[in-house]
N, C-alpha and C positions, 0 to 999 in steps of 0.2 A: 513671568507672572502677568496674568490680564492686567493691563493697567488703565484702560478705559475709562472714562468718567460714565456712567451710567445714567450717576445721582439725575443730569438734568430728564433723563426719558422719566427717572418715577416719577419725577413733579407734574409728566405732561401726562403719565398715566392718570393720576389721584384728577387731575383737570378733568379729563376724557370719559372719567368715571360719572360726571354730574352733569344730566341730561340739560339742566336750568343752566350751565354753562357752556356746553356747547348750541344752545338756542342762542342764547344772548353772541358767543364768540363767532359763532359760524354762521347765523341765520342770515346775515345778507352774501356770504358767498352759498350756500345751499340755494337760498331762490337765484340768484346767476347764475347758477352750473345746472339746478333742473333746469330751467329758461333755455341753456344753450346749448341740452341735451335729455329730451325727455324723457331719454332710460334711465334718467338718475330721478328715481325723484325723490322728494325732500323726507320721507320714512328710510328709503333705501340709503340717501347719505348720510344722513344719524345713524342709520344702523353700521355702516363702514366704521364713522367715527368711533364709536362704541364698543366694536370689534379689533377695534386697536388698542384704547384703551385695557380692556382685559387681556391683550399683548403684554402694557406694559404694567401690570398688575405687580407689584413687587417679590410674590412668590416666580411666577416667570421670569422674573428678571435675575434674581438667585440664581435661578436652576439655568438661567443661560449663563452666569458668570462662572460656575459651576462647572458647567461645560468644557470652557475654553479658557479657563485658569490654567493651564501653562501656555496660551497663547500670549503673544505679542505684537499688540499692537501697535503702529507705530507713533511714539511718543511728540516727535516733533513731523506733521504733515508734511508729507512733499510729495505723494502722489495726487493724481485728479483721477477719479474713475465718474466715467459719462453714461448714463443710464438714458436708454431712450425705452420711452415707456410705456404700457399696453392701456387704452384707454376701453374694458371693459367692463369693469364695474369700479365703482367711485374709490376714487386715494387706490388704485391699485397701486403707485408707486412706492406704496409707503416702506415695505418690508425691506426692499435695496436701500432705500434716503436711511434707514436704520444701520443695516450690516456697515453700510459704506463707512458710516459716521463714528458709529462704534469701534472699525478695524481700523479708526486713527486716520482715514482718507479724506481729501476734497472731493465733495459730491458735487456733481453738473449735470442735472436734470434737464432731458428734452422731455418734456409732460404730451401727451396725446392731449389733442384739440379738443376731444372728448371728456377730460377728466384735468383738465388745467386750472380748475379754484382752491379746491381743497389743501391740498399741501402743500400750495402757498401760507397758506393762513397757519397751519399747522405748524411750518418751519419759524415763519416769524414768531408765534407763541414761543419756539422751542429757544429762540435767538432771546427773547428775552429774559428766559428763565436763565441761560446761560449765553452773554454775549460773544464768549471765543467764535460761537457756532458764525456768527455774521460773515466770516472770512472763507471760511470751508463748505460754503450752501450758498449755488448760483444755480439760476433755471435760464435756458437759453432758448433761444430757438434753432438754431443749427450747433452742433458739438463741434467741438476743438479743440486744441491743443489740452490734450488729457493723456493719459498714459497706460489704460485700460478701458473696456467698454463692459456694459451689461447691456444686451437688449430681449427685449419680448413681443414677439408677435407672430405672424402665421408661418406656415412654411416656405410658403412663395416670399417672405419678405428675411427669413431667417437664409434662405440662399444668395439674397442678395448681399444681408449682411457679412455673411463668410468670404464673400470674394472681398467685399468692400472694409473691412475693420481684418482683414488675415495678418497682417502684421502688428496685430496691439495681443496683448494678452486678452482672452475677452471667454462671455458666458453667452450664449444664445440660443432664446427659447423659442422652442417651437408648439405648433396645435397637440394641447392635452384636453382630457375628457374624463370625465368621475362616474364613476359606477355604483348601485348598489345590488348587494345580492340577498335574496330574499330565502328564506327558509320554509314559509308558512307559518310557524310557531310564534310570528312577532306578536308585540301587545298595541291595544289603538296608542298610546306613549312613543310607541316606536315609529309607529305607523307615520304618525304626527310629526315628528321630528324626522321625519324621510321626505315629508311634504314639504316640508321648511327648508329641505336642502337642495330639491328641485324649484320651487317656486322664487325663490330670493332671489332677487340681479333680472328678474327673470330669465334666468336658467343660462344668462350670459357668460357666466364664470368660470373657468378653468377647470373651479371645486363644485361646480353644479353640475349635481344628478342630472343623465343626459340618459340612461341605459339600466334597465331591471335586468339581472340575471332570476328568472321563476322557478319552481319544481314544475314540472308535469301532472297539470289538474288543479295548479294554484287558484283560488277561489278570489278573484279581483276586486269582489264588489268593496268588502269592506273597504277595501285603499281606495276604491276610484269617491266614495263617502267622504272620505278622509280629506283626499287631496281636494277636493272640490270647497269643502268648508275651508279651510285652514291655505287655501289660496287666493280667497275671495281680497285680498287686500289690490289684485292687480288687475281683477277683472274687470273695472271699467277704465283702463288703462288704454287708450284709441289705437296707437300703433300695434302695441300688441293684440289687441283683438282684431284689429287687422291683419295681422300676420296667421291666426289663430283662425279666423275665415276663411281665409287663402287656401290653409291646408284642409278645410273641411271640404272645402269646394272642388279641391284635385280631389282629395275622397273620393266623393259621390260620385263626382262625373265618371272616372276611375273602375268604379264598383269595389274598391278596396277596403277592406275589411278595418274598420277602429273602433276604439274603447272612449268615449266621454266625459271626461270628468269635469266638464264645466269650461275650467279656463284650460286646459291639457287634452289632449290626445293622445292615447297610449297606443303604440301601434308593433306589431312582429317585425322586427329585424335583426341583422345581425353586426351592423353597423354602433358604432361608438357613438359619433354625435350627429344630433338630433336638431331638424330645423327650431327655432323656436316656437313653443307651441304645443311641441311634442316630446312625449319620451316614448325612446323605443324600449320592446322588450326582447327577451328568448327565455325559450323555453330550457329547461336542462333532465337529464335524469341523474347523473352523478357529477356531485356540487366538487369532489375531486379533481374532475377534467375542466370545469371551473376554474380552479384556482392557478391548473396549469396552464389555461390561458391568459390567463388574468399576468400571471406573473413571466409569460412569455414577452407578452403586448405589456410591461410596464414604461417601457420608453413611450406608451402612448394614452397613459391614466396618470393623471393626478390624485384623486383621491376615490378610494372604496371603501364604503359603506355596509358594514352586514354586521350581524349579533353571532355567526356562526366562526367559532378557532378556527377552523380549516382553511380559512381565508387568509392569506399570506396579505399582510398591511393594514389589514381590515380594521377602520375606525367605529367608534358609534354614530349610530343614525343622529344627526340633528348637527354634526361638530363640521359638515362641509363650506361653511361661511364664517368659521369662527378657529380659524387656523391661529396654532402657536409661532413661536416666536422660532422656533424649529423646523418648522414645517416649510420645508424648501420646495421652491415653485416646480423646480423641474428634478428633485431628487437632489441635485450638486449644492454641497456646501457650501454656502454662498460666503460665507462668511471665513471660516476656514482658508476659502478661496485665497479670498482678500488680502487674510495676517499674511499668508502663506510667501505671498507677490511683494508686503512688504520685506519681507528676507530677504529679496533678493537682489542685491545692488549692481 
């Protein structure tokens, strides 16, 4: 039987829930971590925060104990699992600091340089609600003696991992990309919530729309409308409108053909991910052959996007920054993972 204590994650949920307290909890690590890295900025790490919170929303957390109620977790810790962690959009550590915690293990966090405030602050909330947690939540700067690994980052760094962690039990993630597939029949509601899942992180994220799959003679204006209002939160954002000129300027010089949408460029490819700046598209005639690419290349997609069944995984528009408590980075049960390693003595 799951035996987990859960209880203290809903207390940080019901926390996580109330904007007036993560102001008051967070707001001087928020301006240190925008300060020491300006793709976080202080909207984007509320919204992280917030996006965990209805994580741990206590229907979620039901249907996860639900889950994995004949699992077993282990009751008295004695493993250490060492998460080394992708610093791309704000608290990305947070979903492992969970599975690990919940499946009865000592987590040891190496945090990216990138993203090293947040769930600090978050753990020690977590440590107060329930003090056992003090003993089992270490953040390091170099990992060690632990007895499993999770790591996340590109492919050049996921092979070096393999040679370097091949004798630990271990998870290692490599370059994913999120798609959306369009029908033409969408509503501006959809429209809208498609612009929210390219534009958030700016378009940093695993789960950020990077790639339109279109019909043949799809009519763009309305979306290019769309994305242009309903992005404006980043458009005077300096580095990114830098990066954002960059690619206008190969453009032109180029003579290469693109679409406008203010703060985005939409451009023909056939390519997954997309410089920042830009989303690619393609064109299709049968959304079929679609889906058996889509589900050929899944070792290479995180999350798709579309209102059409035909779509094998296929989420709603607007849920690609607001991932559940299920929603595993790279497909593999992370958690599962976990109980599993503790069996085995």
């Amino acid at each position: 039987m799951f035996t987990a204590n859960l209880q203290p994650f809903r207390q940080l949920g019901r926390l996580l829930a109330d904007p007036q307290w993560i102001d008051e909890r967070f707001g001087a690590a928020i301006e240190r971590q925008s300060l020491e890295n300006s793709w976080f900025t202080p909207a984007f790490c509320r919204h992280a925060l917030q996006s965990i919170g209805q994580m741990l929303i206590p229907d979620a957390l039901d249907a996860f104990y639900a889950r994995y109620q004949d699992a077993v977790p282990a009751e008295d810790p004695h493993r250490t699992v060492a998460v080394i962690s992708a610093g791309n959009i704000p608290v990305a550590a947070f979903h492992d600091f969970f599975c690990v915690l919940a499946s009865g293990n000592n987590y040891q966090g190496k945090l990216s340089e990138h993203d090293r405030r947040l769930l600090p602050v978050l753990a020690d909330e977590l440590i107060r609600i329930e003090p056992a947690f003090a003993e089992r939540i270490t953040f390091v700067e170099r990992v060690a003696d632990f007895n499993a690994i999770i790591t996340t980052g590109s492919d050049n760094s996921a092979r070096y991992f393999e040679y370097y962690f091949k004798n630990y039990p271990h998870i290692l993630r490599k370059n994913r990309n999120s798609v959306g597939v369009l029908t033409g029949e969408e509503t501006d509601d959809e429209l809208r919530a498609l612009a929210n899942d390219i534009y958030l992180y700016f378009g940093l994220g695993c789960r950020s729309v990077s790639k339109l799959f279109v019909p043949k003679g799809y009519d763009f204006v309305p979306f290019l409308h769309i994305l242009t209002q309903e992005s404006q939160p980043i458009a005077q954002h300096h580095q990114f409108n830098n990066n954002l000129e960059y690619q206008k300027a190969i453009h032109l010089m180029n003579q290469l053909f693109y679409m406008d949408a203010g703060t985005f460029l939409l451009v023909e490819n056939q390519n997954y991910a997309s410089p920042i700046g830009m989303v690619y598209y393609e064109y299709y005639d049968d959304i079929n052959l679609v889906n058996r690419r889509l589900t050929e290349d899944a070792d290479q997609l995180q999350y798709i996007a579309s209102r059409d069944p035909r779509i094998a995984r296929a989420e709603p528009f607007g849920h690609a920054q607001s991932p559940t408590l299920v929603d595993y980075p790279d497909g593999v049960d992370t958690f599962q993972w976990l109980v599993s390693m503790n069996n085995v003595q």
